[in-house]
C-alpha positions, 0 to 999 in steps of 0.5 A, spaced: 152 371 119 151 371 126 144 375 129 143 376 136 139 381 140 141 388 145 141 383 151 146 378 147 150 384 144 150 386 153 152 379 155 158 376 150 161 383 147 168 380 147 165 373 145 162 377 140 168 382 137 171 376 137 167 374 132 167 379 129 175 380 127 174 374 125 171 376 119 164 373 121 158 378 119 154 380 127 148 383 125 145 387 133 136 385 133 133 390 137 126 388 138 126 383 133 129 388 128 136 389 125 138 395 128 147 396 127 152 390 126 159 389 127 163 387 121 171 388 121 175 394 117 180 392 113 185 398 110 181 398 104 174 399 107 177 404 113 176 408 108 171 409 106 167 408 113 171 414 115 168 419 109 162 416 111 161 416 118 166 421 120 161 426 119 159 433 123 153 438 119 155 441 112 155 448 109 149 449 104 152 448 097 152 454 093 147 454 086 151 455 081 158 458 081 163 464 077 169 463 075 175 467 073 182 466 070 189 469 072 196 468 069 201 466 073 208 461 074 204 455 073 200 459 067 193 461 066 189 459 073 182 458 073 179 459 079 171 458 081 168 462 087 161 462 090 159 468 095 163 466 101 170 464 098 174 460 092 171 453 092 176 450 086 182 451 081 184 448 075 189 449 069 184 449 064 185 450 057 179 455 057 173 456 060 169 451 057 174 446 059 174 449 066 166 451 066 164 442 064 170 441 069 166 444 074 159 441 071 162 434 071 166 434 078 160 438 082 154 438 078 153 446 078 153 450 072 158 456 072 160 462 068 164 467 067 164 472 072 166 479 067 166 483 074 169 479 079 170 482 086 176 487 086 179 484 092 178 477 090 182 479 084 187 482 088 189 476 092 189 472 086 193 476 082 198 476 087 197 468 090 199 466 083 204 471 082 209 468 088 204 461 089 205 463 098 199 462 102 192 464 099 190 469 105 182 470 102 176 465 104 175 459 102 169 455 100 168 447 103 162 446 102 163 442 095 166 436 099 164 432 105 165 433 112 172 429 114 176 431 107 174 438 109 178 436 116 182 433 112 183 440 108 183 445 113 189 440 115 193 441 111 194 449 110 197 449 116 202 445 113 208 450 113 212 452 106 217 447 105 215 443 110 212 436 108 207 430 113 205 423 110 198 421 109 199 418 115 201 423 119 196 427 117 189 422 119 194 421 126 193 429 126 186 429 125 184 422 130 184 417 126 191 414 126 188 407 121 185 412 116 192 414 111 188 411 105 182 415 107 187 421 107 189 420 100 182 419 098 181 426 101 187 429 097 186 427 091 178 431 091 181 436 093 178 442 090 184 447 091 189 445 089 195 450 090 191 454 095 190 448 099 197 445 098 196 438 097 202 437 094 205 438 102 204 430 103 207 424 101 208 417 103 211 414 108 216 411 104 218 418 102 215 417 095 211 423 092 204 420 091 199 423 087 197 430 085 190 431 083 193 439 079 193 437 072 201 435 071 201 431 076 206 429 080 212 432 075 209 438 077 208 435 085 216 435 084 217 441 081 213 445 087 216 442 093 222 443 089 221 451 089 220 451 096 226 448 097 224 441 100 230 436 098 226 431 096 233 427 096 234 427 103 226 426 104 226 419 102 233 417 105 230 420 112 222 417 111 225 410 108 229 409 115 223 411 118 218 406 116 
C-alpha cells in the first residue's frame, strides 16, 4: 500500500493512477490524515460502489404500511402502499405471508387495510385485470437512491419492448455498472408495476425475476406482450 499526501497526489496523478490499476491500494493523507484513497474497481465491486456512492437525498421512508389484495391473470396480488403511492407487491400466499414478507424485506410492520382508497382500488383492479401500465403513484423510498434510478428507468420501457441490463446502466450514465443493474432489478419492490421482467441479458438469455415464479413466469409475460423471445436471442447473441 502506498500513502502519499495532497501535494504528491497533485504532482504524480498519472504515476499514481497507474499505481492504482495496477491493483496497488493509494491511500491520499491531508495534513497527516487519510482522507480518500484510490483503489481499482473490478466488474464485481463497481457494483457495489455505484449503489454506494451514486447517491442524491432520499424520501422519508413511510412508518408502517397497509396492504390489500386483488385478484388477477396472475392470481391473487397483494399490494402494500404508503400515503404517497404503492411501494411493493407480491403473490403471496395470505396476508401473514405478504405482512412477514414486508417485515422481513423492510423492517416495518403492515396491516391489512379494511378501507383501502376507492381510487387506489380502482387502478388496481383494473392493472391486475389487463397487467397494462400502472397509471397511479408510487412510492420509492423503500429502496436506495441509484435502484430508484434504476426503476424509474425501466418504466419507461414500452410494452413489448426489452433493454439489456447494459443498456439500462449506459441509459442511466453508468456504462461499466450492468451488474449494479441486475442488483437493482432483482429488489425491486414492484415487480408487474414496475416491469423488470422488460431486461434481459446481453446474450438474449432472461436472466432473473425477482416476482415469485421466476423466470417461467418472466417468460410467459414477455411472452404475453408479444416479444419473440426466439428471435431475441438469435439477435442479442450476433450483437455481443
Amino acid at each position: 500500500m502506498r500513502v502519499v499526501n495532497t501535494v504528491d497526489l497533485k504532482n504524480r496523478a498519472n504515476e499514481l493512477v497507474r499505481r492504482a490499476l495496477a491493483g496497488e491500494p493509494v491511500v491520499i493523507t491531508l495534513r497527516g490524515r487519510p482522507a480518500a484513497a484510490l483503489t481499482p474497481l473490478t466488474e464485481d465491486n463497481l457494483a457495489a460502489f455505484v449503489l454506494t456512492h451514486a447517491a442524491s437525498r432520499s424520501p422519508a421512508r413511510p412508518r408502517g404500511l397497509r396492504f390489500t389484495s386483488v385478484p388477477g391473470l396472475l392470481g391473487t396480488v397483494y399490494v402494500a402502499y404508503s400515503d404517497r403511492g404503492v411501494c411493493a407487491v407480491d403473490l403471496a400466499s395470505g396476508d401473514a405471508a405478504f405482512a412477514r414478507h414486508l417485515r422481513r424485506r423492510f423492517g416495518l410492520p403492515a396491516t391489512r387495510d379494511p378501507r383501502p382508497p376507492r381510487d387506489l382500488l380502482r387502478r388496481l383492479r383494473a392493472f391486475c385485470a389487463s397487467l397494462g401500465r400502472y397509471d397511479g403513484p408510487v412510492d420509492l423510498s423503500l429502496v436506495g437512491p441509484f435502484e430508484r434510478r434504476v426503476l424509474e428507468e425501466l418504466r419507461r420501457i414500452p410494452r413489448g419492448q426489452v433493454r439489456t441490463y447494459r443498456e439500462v446502466a449506459r441509459a442511466l450514465g453508468f456504462p461499466g455498472a450492468a451488474r449494479a443493474v441486475g442488483q437493482a432489478c432483482a429488489r425491486n419492490p414492484l415487480p408487474l408495476i414496475i416491469p423488470c421482467h422488460r431486461v434481459v441479458r446481453s446474450d438474449g438469455r432472461l436472466g432473473g425475476y425477482s416476482l415469485r415464479g421466476g423466470v417461467p413466469l418472466k417468460r410467459r409475460l414477455l411472452l404475453r406482450e408479444g416479444v419473440d423471445l426466439t428471435r431475441l436471442a438469435a439477435v442479442r447473441g450476433r450483437a455481443r
